[in-house]
N, C-alpha and C positions, 0 to 999 in steps of 0.2 A: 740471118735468114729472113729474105722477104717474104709480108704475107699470102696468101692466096687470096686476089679478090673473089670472094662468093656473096653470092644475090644470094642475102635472103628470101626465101619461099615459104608461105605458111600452107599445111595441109587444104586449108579451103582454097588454093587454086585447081585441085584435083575434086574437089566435093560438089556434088548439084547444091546449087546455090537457089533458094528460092525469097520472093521477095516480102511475103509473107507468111509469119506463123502460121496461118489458116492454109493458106499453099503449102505448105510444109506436113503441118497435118495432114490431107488430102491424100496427098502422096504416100505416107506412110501407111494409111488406112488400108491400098491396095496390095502391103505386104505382110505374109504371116508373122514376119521376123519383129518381133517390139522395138518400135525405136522412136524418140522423142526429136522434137525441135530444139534448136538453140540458136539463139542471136550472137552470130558470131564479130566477138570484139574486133577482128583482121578489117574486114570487108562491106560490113553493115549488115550484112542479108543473114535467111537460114537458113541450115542447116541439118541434119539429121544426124544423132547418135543412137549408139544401142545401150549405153549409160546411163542408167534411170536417175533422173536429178535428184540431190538429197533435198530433203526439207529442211529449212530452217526451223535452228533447233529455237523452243521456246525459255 
């Protein structure tokens, strides 16, 4: 059985992409909903989740 070629697609082709944490910030500030930045490994840019990042543990 041959395979099915499929293109990889990472969710960040669907996510506002911003070029800086502090833009990213920004952005989130104007929503009630809690959501942090992240530097996404895919693409370089940021991002926005509603998953509070852990702290590293000591």
């Amino acid at each position: 059985m041959a395979k099915a070629p499929f293109k990889r697609v990472y969710s960040c082709t669907i996510k506002k992409r911003f070029k800086t944490k502090n833009a990213a910030k920004n952005h989130a500030a104007k929503y009630e909903t809690p959501t942090w930045p992240y530097r996404c490994e895919f693409c370089g840019g940021w991002h926005l989740t509603k998953k509070k990042p852990e702290r590293p543990k000591k």
